[in-house]
N, C-alpha and C positions, 0 to 999 in steps of 0.2 A: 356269825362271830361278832361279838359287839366291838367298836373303836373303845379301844385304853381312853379315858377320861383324862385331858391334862393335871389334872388336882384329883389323881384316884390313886395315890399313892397308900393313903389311910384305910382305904376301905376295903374290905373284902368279899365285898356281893357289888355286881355290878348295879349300876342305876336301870330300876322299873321302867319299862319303854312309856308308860302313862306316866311315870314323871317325867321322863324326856319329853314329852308329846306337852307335856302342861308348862312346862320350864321355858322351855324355847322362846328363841326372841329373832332366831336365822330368819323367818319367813318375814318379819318387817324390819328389822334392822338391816339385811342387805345392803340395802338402799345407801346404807355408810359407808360401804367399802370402798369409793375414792378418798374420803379423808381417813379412815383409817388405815388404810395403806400409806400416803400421804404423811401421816405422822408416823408411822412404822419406821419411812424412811431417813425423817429429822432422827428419829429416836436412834437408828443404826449409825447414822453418820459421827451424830454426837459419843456415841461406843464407840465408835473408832476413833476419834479424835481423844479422846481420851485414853483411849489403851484398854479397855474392858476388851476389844475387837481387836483383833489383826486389820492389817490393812486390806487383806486380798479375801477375810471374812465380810468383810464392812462393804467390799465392792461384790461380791455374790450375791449378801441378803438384797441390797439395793437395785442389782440387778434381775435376781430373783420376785422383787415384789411388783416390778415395772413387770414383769412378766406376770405375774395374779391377775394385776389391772388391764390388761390385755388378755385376758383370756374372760374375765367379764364383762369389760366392755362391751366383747363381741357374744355373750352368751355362751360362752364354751364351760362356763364351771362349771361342775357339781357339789352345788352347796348340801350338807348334812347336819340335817335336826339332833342328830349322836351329839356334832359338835357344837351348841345350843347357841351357838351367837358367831357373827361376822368375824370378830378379832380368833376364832378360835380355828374357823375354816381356814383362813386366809394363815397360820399360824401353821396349822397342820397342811397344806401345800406346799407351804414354802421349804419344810422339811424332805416333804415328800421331793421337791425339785433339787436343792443344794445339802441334805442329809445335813451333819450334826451341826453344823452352822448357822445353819435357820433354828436350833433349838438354841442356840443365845443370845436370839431377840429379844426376851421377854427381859432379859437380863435390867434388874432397875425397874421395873415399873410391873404396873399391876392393872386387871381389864379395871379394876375402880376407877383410876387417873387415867387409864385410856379411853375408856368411854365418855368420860368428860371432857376428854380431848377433842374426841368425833363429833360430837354432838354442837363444841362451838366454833368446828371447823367448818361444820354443816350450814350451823345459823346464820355463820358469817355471811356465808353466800347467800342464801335464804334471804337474810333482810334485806339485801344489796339490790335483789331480785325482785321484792313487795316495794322500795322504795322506788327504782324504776317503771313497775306499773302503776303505782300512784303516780306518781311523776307524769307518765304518760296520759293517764285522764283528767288530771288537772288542764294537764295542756288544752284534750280536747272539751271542755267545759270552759275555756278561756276563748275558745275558737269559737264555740256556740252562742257563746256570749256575746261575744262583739259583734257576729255573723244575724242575731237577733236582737240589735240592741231598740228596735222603736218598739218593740212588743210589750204591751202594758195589762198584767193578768191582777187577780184578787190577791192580795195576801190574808192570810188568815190567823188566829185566835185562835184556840179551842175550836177549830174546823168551823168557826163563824166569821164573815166576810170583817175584815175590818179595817186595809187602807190596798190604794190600790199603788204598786210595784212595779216595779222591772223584772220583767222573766230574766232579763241578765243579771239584775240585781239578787233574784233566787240562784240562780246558778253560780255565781259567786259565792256564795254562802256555803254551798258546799266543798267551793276551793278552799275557801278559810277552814272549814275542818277537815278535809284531806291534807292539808299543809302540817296541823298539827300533827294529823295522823303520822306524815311524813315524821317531823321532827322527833316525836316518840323514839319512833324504830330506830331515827338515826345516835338519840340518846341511847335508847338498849347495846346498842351496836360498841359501845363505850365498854360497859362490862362483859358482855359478851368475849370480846376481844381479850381476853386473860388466859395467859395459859398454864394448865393444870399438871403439865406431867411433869413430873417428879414427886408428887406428893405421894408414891405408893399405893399400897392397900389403906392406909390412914394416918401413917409416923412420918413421911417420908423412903430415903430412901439409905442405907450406907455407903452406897457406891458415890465417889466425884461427883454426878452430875454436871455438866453444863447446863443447865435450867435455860440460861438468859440466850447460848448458842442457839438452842432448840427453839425458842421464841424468833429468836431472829432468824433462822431457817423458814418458820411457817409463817413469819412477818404478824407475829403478836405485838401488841404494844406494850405490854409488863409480863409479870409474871405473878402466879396466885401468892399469899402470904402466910398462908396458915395450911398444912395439909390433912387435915380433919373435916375445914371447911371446904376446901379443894375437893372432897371425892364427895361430897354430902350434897356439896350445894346443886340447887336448880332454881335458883331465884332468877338466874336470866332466862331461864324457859316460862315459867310463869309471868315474868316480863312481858316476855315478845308475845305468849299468848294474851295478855292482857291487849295489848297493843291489837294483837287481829279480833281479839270481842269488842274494841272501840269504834275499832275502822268497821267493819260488819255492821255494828250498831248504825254509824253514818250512811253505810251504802243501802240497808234495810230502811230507811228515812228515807231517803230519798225512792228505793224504790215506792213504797208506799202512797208515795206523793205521785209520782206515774203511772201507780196503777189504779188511781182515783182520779187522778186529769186527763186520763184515755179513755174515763167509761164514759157512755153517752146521756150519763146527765150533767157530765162537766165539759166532756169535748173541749178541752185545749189542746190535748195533744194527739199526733198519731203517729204510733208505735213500728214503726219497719214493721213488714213481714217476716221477714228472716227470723226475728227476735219472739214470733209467737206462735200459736198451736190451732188446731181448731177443734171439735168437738167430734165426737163420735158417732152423734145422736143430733144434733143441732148444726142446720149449715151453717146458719147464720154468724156462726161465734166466733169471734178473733179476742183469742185470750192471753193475756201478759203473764204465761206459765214464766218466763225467764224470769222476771221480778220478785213473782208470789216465788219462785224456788229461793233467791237474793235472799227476801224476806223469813223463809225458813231456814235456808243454810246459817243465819246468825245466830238460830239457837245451839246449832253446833258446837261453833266457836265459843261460845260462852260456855257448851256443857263442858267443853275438853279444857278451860279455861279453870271452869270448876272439880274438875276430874283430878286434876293435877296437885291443884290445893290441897283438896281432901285427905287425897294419897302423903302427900308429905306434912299433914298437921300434926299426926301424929307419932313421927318417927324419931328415936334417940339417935344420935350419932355415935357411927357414921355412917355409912354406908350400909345398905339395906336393900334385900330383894326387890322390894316392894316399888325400889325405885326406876325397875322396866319399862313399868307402866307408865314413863314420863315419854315414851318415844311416840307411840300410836296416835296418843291426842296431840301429838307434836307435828308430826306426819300429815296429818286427815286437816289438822288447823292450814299449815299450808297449802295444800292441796285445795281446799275449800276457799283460800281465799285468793290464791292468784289467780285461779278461774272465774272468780267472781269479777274480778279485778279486769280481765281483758277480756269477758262478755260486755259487761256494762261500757267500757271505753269502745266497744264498736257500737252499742247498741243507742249511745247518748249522741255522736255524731250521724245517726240517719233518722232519729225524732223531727216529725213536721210538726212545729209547729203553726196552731189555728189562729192566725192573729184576731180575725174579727171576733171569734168566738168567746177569745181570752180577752178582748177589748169589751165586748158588751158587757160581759160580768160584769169586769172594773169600771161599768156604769153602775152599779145595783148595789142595791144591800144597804142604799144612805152610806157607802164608804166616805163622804163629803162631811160627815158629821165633826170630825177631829178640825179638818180644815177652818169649817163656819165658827168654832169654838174660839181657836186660832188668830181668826179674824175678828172678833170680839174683844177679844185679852189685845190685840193691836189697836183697836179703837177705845180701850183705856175701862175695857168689863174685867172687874177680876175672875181667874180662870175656874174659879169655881159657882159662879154667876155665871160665866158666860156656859160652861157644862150645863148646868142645871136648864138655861134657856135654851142651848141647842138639843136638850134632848126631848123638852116640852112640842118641838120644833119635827124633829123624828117624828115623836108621838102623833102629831097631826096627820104629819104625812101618810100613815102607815093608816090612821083610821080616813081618808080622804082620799085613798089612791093616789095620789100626786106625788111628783117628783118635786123637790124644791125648786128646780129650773121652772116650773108650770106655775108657781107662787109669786102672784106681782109683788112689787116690792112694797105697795101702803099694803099689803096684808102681813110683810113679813116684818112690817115696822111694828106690828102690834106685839109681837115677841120682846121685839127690841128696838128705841129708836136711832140705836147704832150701825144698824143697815143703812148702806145704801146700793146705789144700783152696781157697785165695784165687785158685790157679792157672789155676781153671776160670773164674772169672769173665772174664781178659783176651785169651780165645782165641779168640774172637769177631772177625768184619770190623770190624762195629760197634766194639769196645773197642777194634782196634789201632788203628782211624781216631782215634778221642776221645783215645788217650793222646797223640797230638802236637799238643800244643796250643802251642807253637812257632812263634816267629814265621815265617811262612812254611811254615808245616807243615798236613796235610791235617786238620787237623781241625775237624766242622762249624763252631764257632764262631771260628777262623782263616778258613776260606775264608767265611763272611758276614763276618768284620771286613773283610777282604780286598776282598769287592764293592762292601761299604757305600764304602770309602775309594774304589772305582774311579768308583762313582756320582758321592762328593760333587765330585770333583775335574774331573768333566765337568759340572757345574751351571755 
């Protein structure tokens, strides 16, 4: 015997089990039914405070729904695909516990305004949750930082060598875009934060409402303005998705960067064991699967990012089936990225770094060449002379084998008779670090003023 449909009032053939099977959204919306319970209960109370509810109706449902939530918590429910979504189960037990009382819940509102309700009651916490694991790795990239601060590797170009750095000055660089990342979410967090019930299936409502109660109940900070827009909108879900295809982006960059400073024609880094795999067929292999996964899971985040878009470019207002399909990429985006989130925050604090290894680099490559330029435009070459003769300068190098250090100085006066012998002192990793002292520049005493200011500002 099929369950009565709550909206099967009009029809006279029950619904096809392969349209229920295709319809349904129970198997991943679930996962809502704290805040939809949650608001069920703002939504009763507000009934009763205004008189739609009796008082000792208003304490049954309330009572009644803290009872749902207790019986999922612990896995005792039986959810049913009949009743095709979480507000419907949760709707039809409650009846089933406190009979006709539980049927004038719904009273005022409609699953359009309550599903929008869920969803940023959901986020709320969601974001609160990504902003505390960014939070968290920032930290430990600050700790790494300071914990490596004499370590001096290549920085690169187009993956060509071209001044040599601070590995804490690299690691920093990821805080500054983990911070924005932060800031984002904490902005989304702003719209998010608006709450939608009372706007109905799309007119509102006729009944009283207390709108502003029910906000202040679920500790909203306004309330939505238009109720057309109120059931339609999903612009803070493709927000916050944008936000996790940003942050992905940064943490796939950075892996990337680690899965190329761990192989062994770069050898700066080695990677925890914990954090890799080996081969099936090769002893030999110690492979950064966790990173190359990093680096795949952001195409995810972007497709569910794009998933969402597509789905809503083209939809009339208001409210529309089509818009289910905003929870799953919603879902899997979280899922995918606070995992991402507290692997990498274990996996960045057990990296050894190779100091000699990343030192010798940041001998190579003529990184010195910007320096000698430098030092020319200071002895009064303009900087486009003095380019031109340090790159003449290169040139020899590279057909002569020699390093500039190996170049007496009457030979490097023949470039320019603005050398002198002061030259050899700034051609060093060391020295090209120390001359940017710059705000914002890699050198040791910038990146400690740099930490100390990250330190004081999270006390």
């Amino acid at each position: 015997m099929k369950k009565k449909k709550p909206w099967g009032g009009r029809f006279s053939k029950p619904t096809e089990k392969t349209v229920e099977e295709f319809t349904e959204s129970i198997s991943f919306d679930r996962r809502l039914y704290k805040y939809d319970i949650e608001g069920s209960i703002a939504h009763a109370r507000m009934l009763g405070k205004i008189g739609i509810l009796k008082k000792n109706e208003a304490v049954a449902i309330v009572k009644g729904l803290e009872g749902i939530r207790k019986e999922m918590d612990d896995g005792r429910f039986s959810f049913s695909v009949e009743l095709e979504d979480i507000h419907m189960n949760i709707e039809k037990r409650l009846i089933d516990k406190i009979g006709p009382a539980g049927a004038k819940l719904h009273t005022a509102r409609s699953r359009n305004d309550q599903v929008a309700l869920d969803i940023r009651l959901y986020l709320r916490d969601v974001i609160k949750e990504i902003i505390g694991c960014t939070s968290e790795f920032k930290s430990v990239l600050v700790d790494k930082a300071r914990a490596d601060i004499a370590v001096i590797i290549p920085g690169y170009t187009h993956l060509q060598p071209a001044q040599p750095v601070l590995f804490s000055h690299y690691l920093l660089a990821y805080w500054e875009m983990l911070e924005r990342d932060r800031e984002r979410f904490t902005d989304c967090l702003k719209r998010v934060n608006t709450m939608p019930l009372g706007s109905g299936a799309i007119a509102g409502t006729s009944f009283p409402v207390d709108r502003e109660y029910v906000a202040l109940l679920l500790g909203f900070d306004r309330i939505t303005k238009n109720s057309m827009d109120a059931v339609s909108d999903r612009d803070f879900i493709i927000e916050f998705l944008s936000a996790c295809a940003i942050l992905g982006m940064h943490l796939s960059r950075l892996s990337e960067d680690l899965i190329i400073w761990s192989s062994q024609e770069f050898g700066f880094i080695e990677l925890p064991d914990a954090f890799c795999t080996g081969s099936s067929m090769m002893p030999q292999k110690k492979n950064p699967d966790v990173l190359e996964l990093v680096r795949g899971k952001t195409g995810r985040l972007y497709g569910n990012l794009l998933s969402l878009l597509t789905t809503m470019k083209g939809l009339p207002l208001t409210y529309n089936r089509d818009m289910q399909e905003d929870k799953e990429p919603l879902f899997d985006s979280v899922d995918t990225l606070t995992s991402i989130l507290r692997l990498l925050t274990e996996l960045i604090s057990g990296i050894i770094v190779k100091k000699e290894a990343a030192s010798t680099a940041a001998s190579q490559g003529y990184m010195w060449a910007t320096d000698v330029a430098d030092y020319l435009v200071e002895k009064g070459v303009p900087f486009r002379t003095a380019h031109e003769i340090t790159g003449k300068l290169v040139g020899y190098c590279i057909q002569s084998g020699k390093g500039i250090k190996d170049i007496e100085i009457s030979w490097l006066k023949r470039f320019s008779d603005r050398f002198e012998k002061d030259i050899y002192d700034i051609i060093t990793p060391e020295a090209g670090v120390n001359m940017r002292r710059v705000a914002g520049g890699t050198a040791t005493e910038m990146v400690l003023k740099r930490i100390r200011e990250i330190e004081e500002d999270d006390l």
